[in-house]
FISE-226042 format. One line per field, with one value per residue: residue in three letters; residue number from 1; y, x, z of N, C-alpha, C in turn. Coordinates in steps of 0.1 Angstrom, whole numbers, m for minus. Example, Ala and Ser with C-alpha at 12.3 -4.5 7.8 and 13.67 -1.06 7.14 Angstrom:
rest	[ALA,SER]
nr	[1,2]
n_v	[m57,m22]
n_u	[132,128]
n_w	[78,71]
ca_v	[m45,m11]
ca_u	[123,137]
ca_w	[78,71]
c_v	[m33,0]
c_u	[132,129]
c_w	[78,79]
This chain:
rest	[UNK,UNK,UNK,UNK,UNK,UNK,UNK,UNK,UNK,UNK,UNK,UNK,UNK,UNK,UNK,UNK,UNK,UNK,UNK,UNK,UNK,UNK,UNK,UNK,UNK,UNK,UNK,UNK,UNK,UNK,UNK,UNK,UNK,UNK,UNK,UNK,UNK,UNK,UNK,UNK,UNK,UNK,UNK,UNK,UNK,UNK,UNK,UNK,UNK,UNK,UNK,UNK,UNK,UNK,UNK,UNK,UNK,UNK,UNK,UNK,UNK,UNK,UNK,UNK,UNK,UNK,UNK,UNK,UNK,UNK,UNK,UNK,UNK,UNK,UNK,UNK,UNK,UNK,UNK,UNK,UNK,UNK,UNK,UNK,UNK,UNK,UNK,UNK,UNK,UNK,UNK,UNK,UNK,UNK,UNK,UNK,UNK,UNK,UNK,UNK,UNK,UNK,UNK,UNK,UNK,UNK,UNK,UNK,UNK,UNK,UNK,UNK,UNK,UNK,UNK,UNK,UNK,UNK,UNK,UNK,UNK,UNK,UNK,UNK,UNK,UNK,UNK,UNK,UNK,UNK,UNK,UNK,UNK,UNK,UNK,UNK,UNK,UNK,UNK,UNK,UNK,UNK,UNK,UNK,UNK,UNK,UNK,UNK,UNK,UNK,UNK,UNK,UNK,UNK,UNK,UNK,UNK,UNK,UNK,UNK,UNK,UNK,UNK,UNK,UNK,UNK,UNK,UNK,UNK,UNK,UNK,UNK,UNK,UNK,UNK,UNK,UNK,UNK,UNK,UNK,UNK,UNK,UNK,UNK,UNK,UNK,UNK,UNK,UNK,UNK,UNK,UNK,UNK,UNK,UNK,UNK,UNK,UNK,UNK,UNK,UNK,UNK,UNK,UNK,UNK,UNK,UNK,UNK,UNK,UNK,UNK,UNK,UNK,UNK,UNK,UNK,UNK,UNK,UNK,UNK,UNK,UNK,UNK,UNK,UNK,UNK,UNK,UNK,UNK,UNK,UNK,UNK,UNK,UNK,UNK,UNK,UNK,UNK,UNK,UNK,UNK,UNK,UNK,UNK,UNK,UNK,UNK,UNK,UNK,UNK,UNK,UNK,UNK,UNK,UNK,UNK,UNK,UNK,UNK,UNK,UNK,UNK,UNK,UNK,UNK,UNK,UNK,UNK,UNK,UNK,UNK,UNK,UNK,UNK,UNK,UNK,UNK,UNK,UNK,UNK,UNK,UNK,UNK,UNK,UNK,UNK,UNK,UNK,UNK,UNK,UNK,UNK,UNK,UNK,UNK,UNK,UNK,UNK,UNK,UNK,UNK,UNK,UNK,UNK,UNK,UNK,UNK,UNK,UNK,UNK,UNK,UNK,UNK,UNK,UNK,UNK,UNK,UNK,UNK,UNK,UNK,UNK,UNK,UNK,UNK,UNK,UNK,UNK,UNK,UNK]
nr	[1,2,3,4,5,6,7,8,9,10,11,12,13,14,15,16,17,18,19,20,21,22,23,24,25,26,27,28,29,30,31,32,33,34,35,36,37,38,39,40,41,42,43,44,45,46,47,48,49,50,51,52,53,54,55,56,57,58,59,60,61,62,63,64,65,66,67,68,69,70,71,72,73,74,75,76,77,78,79,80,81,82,83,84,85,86,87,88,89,90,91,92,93,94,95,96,97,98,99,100,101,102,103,104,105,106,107,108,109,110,111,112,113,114,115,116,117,118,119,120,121,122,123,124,125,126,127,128,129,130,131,132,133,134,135,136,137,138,139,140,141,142,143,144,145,146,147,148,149,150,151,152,153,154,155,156,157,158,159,160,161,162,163,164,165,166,167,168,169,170,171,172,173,174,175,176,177,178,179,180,181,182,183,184,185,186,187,188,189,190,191,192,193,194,195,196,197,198,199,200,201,202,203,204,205,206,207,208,209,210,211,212,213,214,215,216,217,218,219,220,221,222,223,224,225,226,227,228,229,230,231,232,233,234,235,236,237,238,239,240,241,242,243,244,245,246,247,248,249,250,251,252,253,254,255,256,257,258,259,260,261,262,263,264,265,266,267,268,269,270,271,272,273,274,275,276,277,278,279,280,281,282,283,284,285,286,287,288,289,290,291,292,293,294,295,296,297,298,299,300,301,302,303,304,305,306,307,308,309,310,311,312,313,314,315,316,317,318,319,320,321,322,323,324,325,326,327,328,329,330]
n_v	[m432,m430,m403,m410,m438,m423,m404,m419,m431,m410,m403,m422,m422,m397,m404,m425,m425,m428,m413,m390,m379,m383,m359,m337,m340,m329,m303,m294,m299,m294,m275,m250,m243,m229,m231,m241,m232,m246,m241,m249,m235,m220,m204,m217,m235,m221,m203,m219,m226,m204,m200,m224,m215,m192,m206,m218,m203,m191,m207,m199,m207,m196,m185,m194,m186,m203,m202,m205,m227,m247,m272,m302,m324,m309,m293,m320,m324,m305,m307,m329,m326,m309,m282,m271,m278,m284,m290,m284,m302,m319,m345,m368,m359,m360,m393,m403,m396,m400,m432,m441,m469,m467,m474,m460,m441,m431,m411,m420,m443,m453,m442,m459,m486,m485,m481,m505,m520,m518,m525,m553,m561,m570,m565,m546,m541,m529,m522,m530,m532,m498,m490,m465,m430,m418,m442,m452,m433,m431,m457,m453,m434,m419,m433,m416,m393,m372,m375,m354,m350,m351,m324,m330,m314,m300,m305,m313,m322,m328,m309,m328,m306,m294,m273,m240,m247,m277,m284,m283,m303,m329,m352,m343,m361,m384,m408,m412,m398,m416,m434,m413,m404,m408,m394,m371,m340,m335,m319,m314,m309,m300,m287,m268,m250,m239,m255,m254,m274,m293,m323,m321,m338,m370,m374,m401,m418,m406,m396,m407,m435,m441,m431,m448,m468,m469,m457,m466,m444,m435,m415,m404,m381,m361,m336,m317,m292,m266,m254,m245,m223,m222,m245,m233,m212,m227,m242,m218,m212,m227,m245,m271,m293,m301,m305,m316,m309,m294,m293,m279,m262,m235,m224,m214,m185,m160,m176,m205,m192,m198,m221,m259,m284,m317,m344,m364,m396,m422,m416,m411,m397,m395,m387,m358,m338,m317,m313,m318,m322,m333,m328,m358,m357,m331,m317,m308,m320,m301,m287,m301,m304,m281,m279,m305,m289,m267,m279,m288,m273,m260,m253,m264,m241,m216,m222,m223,m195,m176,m183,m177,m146,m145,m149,m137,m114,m105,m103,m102,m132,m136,m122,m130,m154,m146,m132,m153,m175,m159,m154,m179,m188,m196]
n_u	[648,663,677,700,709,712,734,755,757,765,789,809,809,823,842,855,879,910,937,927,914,928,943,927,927,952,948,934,941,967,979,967,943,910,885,856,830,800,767,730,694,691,694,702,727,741,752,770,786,798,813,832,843,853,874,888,901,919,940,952,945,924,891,856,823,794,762,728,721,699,681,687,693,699,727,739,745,757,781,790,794,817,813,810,835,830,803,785,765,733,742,725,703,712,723,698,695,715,712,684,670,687,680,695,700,717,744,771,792,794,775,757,761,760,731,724,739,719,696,700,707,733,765,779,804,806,790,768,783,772,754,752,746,770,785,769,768,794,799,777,788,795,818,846,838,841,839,847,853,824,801,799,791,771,731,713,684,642,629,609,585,572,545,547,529,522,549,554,540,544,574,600,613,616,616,608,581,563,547,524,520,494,480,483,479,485,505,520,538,545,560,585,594,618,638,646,655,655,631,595,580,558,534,526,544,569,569,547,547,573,578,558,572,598,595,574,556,520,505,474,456,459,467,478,499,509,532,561,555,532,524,537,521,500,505,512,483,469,460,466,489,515,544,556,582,596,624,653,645,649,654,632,614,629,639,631,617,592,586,596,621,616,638,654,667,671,672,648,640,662,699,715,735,761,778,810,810,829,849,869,902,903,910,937,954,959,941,920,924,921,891,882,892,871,850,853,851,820,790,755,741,753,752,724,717,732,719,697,699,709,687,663,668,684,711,748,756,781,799,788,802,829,830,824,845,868,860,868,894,902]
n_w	[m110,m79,m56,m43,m62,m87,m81,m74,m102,m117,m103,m107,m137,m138,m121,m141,m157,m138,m144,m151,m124,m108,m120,m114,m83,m79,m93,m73,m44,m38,m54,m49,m63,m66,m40,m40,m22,m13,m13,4,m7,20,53,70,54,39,62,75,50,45,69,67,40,54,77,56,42,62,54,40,13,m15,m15,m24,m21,m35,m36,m26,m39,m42,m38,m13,m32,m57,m49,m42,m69,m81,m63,m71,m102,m101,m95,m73,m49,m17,3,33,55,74,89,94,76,51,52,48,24,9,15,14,27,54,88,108,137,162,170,171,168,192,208,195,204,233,236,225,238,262,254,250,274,279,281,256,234,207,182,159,127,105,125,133,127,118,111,91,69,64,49,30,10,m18,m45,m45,m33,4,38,66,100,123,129,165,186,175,173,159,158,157,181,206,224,253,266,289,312,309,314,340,347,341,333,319,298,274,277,303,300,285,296,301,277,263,275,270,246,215,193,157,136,103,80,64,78,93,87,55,36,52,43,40,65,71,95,106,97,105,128,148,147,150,183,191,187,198,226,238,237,233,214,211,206,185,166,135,121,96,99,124,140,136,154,178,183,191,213,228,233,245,230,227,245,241,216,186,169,140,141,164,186,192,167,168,154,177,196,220,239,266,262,269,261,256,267,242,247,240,207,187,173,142,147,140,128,118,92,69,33,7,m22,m32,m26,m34,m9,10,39,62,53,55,83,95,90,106,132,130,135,161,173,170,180,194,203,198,165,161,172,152,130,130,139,109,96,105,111,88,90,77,68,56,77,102,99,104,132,145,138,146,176,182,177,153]
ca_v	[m435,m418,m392,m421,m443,m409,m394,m427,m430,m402,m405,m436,m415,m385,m407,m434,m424,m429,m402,m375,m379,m375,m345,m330,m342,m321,m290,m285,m297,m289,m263,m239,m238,m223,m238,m234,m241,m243,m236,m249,m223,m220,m199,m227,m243,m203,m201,m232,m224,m190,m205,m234,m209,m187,m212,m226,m194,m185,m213,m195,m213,m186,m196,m186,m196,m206,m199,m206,m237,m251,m283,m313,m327,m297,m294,m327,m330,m291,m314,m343,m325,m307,m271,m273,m285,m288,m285,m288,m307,m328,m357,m379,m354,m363,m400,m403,m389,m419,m443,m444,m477,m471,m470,m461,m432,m427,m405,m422,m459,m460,m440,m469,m496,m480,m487,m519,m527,m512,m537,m567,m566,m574,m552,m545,m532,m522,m527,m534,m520,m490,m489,m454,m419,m417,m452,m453,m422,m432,m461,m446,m423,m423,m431,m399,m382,m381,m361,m353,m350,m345,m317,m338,m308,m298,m310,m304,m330,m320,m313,m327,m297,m288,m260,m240,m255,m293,m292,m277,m318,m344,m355,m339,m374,m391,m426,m413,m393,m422,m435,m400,m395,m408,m380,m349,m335,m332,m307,m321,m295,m309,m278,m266,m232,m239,m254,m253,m282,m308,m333,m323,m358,m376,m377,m411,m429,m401,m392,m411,m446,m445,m425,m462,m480,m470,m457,m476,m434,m437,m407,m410,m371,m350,m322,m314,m283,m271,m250,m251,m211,m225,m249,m229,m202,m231,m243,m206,m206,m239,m256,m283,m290,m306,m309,m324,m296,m303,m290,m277,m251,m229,m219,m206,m172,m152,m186,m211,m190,m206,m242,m271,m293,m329,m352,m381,m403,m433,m409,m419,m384,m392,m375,m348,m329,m309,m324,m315,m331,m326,m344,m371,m350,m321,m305,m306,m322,m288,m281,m308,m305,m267,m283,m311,m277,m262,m290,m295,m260,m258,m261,m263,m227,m206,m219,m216,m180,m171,m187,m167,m133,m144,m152,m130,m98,m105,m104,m105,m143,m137,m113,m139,m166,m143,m128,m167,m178,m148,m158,m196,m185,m205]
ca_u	[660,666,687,714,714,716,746,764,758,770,805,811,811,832,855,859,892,918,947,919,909,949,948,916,927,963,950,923,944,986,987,962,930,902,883,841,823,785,753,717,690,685,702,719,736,745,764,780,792,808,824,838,854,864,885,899,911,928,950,956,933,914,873,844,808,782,751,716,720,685,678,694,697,706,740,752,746,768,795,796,798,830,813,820,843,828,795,778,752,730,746,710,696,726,724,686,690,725,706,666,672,694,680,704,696,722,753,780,791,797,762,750,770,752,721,722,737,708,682,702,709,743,781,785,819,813,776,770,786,762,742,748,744,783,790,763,769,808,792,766,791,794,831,851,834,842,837,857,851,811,803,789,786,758,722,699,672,634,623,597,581,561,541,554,521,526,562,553,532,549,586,612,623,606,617,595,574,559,531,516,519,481,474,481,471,501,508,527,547,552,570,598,597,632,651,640,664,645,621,585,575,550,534,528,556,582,568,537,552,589,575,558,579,612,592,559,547,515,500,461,454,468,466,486,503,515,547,565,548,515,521,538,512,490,506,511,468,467,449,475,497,530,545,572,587,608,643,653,632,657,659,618,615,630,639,621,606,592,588,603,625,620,652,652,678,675,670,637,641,676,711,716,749,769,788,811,812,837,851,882,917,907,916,953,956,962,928,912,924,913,878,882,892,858,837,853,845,806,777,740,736,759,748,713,719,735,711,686,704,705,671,655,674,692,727,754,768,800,801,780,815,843,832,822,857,875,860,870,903,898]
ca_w	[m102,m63,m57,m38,m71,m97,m73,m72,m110,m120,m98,m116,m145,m136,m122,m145,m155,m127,m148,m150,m113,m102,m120,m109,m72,m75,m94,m60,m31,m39,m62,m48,m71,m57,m33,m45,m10,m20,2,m6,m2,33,57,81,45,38,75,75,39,47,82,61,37,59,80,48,37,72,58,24,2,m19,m14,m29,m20,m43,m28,m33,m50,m46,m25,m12,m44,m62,m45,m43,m82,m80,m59,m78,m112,m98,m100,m60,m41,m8,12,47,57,85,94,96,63,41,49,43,13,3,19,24,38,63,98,118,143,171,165,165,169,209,215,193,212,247,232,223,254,270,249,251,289,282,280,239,234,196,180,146,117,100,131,140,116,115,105,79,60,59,43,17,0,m31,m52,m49,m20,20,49,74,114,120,142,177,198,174,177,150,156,162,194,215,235,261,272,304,318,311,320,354,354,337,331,305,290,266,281,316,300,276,302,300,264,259,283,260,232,209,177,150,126,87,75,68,82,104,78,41,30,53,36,47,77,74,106,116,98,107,146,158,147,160,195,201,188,205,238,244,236,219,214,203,204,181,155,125,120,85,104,139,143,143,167,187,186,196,224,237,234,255,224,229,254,241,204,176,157,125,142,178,193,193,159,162,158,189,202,226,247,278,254,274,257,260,264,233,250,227,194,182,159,141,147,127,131,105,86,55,24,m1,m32,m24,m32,m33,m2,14,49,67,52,62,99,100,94,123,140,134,141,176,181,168,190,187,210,187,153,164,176,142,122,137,129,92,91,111,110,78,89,69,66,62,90,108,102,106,141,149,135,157,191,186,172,142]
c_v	[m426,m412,m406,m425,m433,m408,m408,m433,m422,m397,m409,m426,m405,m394,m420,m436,m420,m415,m389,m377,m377,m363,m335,m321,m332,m306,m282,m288,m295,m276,m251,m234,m232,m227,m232,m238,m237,m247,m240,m237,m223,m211,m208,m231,m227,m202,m207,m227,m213,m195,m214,m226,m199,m192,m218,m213,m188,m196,m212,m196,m199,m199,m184,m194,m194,m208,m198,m219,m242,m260,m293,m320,m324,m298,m303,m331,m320,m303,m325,m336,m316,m288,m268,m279,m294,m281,m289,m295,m314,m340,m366,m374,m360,m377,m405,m403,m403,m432,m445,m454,m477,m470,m467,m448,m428,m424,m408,m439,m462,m454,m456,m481,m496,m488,m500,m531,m527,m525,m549,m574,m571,m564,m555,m536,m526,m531,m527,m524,m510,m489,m473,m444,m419,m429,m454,m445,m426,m442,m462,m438,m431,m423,m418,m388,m385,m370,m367,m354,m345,m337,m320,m324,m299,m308,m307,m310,m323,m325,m317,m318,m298,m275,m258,m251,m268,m291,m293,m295,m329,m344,m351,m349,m375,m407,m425,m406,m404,m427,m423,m397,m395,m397,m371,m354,m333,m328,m316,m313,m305,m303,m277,m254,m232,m244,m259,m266,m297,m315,m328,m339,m360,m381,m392,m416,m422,m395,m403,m431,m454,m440,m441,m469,m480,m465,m461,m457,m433,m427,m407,m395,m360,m342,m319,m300,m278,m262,m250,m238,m211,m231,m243,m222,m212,m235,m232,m208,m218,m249,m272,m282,m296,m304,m311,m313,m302,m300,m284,m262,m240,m223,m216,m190,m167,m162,m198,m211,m199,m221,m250,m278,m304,m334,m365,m390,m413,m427,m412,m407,m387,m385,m366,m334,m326,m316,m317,m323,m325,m339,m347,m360,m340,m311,m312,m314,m309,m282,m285,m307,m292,m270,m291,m298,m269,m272,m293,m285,m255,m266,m255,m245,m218,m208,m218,m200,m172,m173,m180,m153,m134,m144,m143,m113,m93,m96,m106,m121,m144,m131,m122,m151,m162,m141,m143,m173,m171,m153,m169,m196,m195,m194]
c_u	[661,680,700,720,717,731,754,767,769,784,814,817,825,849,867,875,904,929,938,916,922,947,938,919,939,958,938,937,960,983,979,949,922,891,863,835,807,775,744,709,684,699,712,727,744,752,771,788,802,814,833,848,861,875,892,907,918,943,959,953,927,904,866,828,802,771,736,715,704,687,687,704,707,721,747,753,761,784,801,802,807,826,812,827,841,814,794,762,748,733,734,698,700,719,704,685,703,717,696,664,673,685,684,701,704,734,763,779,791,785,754,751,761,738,718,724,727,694,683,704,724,755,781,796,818,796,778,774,771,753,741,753,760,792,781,766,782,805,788,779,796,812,833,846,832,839,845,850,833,810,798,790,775,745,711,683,659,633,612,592,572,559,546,543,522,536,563,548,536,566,589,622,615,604,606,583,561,544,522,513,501,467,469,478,481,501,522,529,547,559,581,604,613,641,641,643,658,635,609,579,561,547,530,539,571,582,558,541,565,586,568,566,595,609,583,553,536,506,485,455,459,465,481,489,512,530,547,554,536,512,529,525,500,491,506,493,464,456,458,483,516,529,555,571,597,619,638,645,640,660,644,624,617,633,629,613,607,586,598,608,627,632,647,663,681,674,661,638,660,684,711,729,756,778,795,819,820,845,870,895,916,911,932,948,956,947,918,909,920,899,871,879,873,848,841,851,826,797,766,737,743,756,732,710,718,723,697,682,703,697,664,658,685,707,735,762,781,806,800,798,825,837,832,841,865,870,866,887,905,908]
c_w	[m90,m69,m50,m53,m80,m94,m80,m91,m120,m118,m104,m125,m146,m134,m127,m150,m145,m130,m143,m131,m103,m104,m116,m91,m66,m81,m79,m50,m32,m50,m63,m53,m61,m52,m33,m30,m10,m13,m6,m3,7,42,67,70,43,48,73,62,45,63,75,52,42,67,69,40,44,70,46,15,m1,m19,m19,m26,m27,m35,m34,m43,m53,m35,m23,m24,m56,m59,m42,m56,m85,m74,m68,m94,m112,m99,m81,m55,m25,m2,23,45,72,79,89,84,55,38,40,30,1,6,24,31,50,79,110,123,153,163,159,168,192,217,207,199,226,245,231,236,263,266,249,267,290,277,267,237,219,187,163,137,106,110,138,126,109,105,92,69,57,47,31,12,m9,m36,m54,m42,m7,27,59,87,113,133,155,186,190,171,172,146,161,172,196,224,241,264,284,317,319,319,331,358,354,335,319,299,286,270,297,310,288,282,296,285,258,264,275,247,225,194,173,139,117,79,72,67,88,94,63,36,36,48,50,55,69,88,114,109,106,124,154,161,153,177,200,201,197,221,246,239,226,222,203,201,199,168,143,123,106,88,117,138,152,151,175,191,197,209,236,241,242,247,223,241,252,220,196,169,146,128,157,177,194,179,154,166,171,201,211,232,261,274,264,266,262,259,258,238,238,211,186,175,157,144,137,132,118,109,72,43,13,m12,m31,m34,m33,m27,5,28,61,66,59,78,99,96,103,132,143,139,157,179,180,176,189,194,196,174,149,164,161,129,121,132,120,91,94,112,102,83,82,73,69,74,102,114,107,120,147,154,147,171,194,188,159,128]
């Protein structure tokens, strides 16, 4: 059985009784319980975690984070069996994981709508239902669990790079840069040095197959890489000249460097935006909106940044959310 059918199994279960599911839903969100906000083992689920409880405890809620849960998996079995209350995640991770079907790849519904306008040649005022990350995932959830605002000013998809040398030759789109693509030589990351929590790709169904099919880019020369490091290191040595990393370039070691980031217009690498998931009643209205709040304030430079510090110069987390929190005024 997948992890979708399991989850959604198992909901069923918990919340087969409508009485018990009242009283579960008032002793979290009216009368104060304590609010578990639980991280898998990777340091972006770890930040996000400790930002999430620290804005829900600037609203008096006591929080506690559970941390280290394990993988994907791991933590939404933790949410569903009530031993948290709420986590974070990617947007376009999450649904993959509700819905291996789904293909839906652009953010929300009116980037989706663009799109289609764009392939049909004609004005679409409102494109099909589930055709974008936002509308599908609302979608896929399972009985008894929702999410709130997803964060669109971050951007956690992999990049396409270039070397300083390429970029200096060819175009920083992927929609101009597609002639050329038979040109280079192109590194392909399967890791998951950048974020632990992502599902190792497969390189042609998850980069070499959508790059034609959504840009005419067919890349016939290319190398495998088993983390982003190594192909960076490679493209620093000029044994390649461009490459797909498994998350933005910005969250390699010491950041991008002089790496070029290609522009994916049409999203031929899914959306992927934080997102937080949490089970149905248990948080308060007040709560919920001081998590809108954060999401209108998160963006891909600053939780990059931070993510960085934890990882790389082991910072404290929670230090990491409260100064975060305090700049925004959150």
């Amino acid at each position: 059985m997948d992890l979708a059918a399991s989850l959604r199994t198992a909901t069923r279960a918990v919340l087969a009784v409508t009485t018990l599911t009242l009283v579960v839903s008032c002793s979290h969100g009216e009368s104060g319980g304590t609010i578990r906000v639980g991280a898998g083992t990777s340091p972006q689920s770890e930040l996000i975690a400790e930002i999430y409880a620290g804005a829900l405890a600037r609203t008096g809620a006591h929080t506690v984070v559970t941390a280290r849960l394990g993988g994907r998996g791991d933590y939404l079995a933790a949410l569903d069996a009530d031993r948290v209350t709420l986590v974070g995640d990617d947007s376009g991770d999450l649904l993959g994981a509700l819905d291996p079907r789904s293909t839906a790849r652009t953010p929300d519904p009116a980037t989706a709508a663009t799109e289609v306008s764009e392939q049909s040649g004609t004005t679409v005022a409102q494109a099909p239902p589930g055709s974008s990350v936002s509308d599908a995932l609302s979608r896929a959830m399972p009985e008894g669990l929702v999410i709130s605002d997803i964060a669109d000013g971050t951007d956690l998809r992999p990049d396409f790079v270039l070397s300083a040398a390429a970029a200096a030759r060819v175009p920083h789109s992927l929609k101009d840069l597609a002639a050329r693509c038979g040109d280079l030589t192109v590194g392909i990351a399967v890791g998951t040095e950048l974020e632990p929590l992502r599902a190792a790709r497969n390189p042609q169904r998850d980069v070499l197959t959508p790059l034609r099919a959504v840009y005419g880019c067919d890349i016939t020369r290319y190398t495998i890489y088993r983390d982003d490091t190594d192909l960076r290191n490679a493209l620093r040595g000029g044994r390649i000249q461009a490459g797909v990393l498994t998350a933005p370039a910005a969250l390699l070691p010491g950041g991008p460097g002089d790496l070029v980031a290609v522009a994916d217009p049409e999203y031929v690498f899914r959306a992927q935006n934080v997102v937080p998931l949490f089970r149905q009643g248990s948080l308060t209205g007040t709560q919920i909106k001081k998590l809108n709040y954060v999401a209108g304030e998160l963006v891909t430079a600053d939780l990059t940044a931070m993510i960085r510090r934890l990882r790389d110069e082991h910072a404290d987390p929670a230090d990491l959310a409260r100064d975060w929190l305090d700049e925004h005024n959150l």
